[in-house]
N, C-alpha and C positions, 0 to 999 in steps of 0.2 A: 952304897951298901947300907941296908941298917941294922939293927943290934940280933938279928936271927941269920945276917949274911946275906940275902937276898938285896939280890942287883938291878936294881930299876935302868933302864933301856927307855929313851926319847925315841921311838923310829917313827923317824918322818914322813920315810916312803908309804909307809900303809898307815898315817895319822895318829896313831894311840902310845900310849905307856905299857911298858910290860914290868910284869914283877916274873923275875927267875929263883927263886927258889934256893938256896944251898944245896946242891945235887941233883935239881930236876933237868929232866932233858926236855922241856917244854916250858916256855914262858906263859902266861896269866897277862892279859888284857887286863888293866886296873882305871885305866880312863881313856876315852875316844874310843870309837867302833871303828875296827878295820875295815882299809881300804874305803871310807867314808868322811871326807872332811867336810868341814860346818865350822859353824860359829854359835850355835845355841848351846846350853850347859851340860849336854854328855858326847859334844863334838869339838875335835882338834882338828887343827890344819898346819901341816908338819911342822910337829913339836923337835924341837932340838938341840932343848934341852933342859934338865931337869933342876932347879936347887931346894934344900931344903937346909933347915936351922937345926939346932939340939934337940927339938920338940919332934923332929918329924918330916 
C-alpha cells in the first residue's frame, strides 16, 4: 500500500501491475499491458511480485 492507501496487485496471469485505489471498484494498469507479455520496457512477463523502499 502507499501513503494515499492504494494497493498495488503483481497479476501474473494477464502480465501487468494494477494500482486500486482506496475505495475504487476498478484497478489502474500502471506497468505492462494486459494479457500481453514481452520483455521490452512497457512489457511484463508474469510479475509476482512487487517490492519497494521508503521512497516508493
Amino acid at each position: 500500500m502507499d501513503g494515499n492507501g492504494a494497493l498495488y496487485i503483481a497479476d501474473a496471469g494477464n502480465h501487468r501491475v494494477q494500482m486500486w485505489p482506496a475505495g475504487a471498484t476498478t484497478g489502474i494498469t500502471v506497468a505492462g499491458i494486459t494479457g500481453s507479455p514481452g520483455s521490452n520496457s512497457s512489457q511484463l512477463r508474469n510479475p509476482y511480485s512487487i517490492i519497494v523502499d521508503n521512497n516508493g
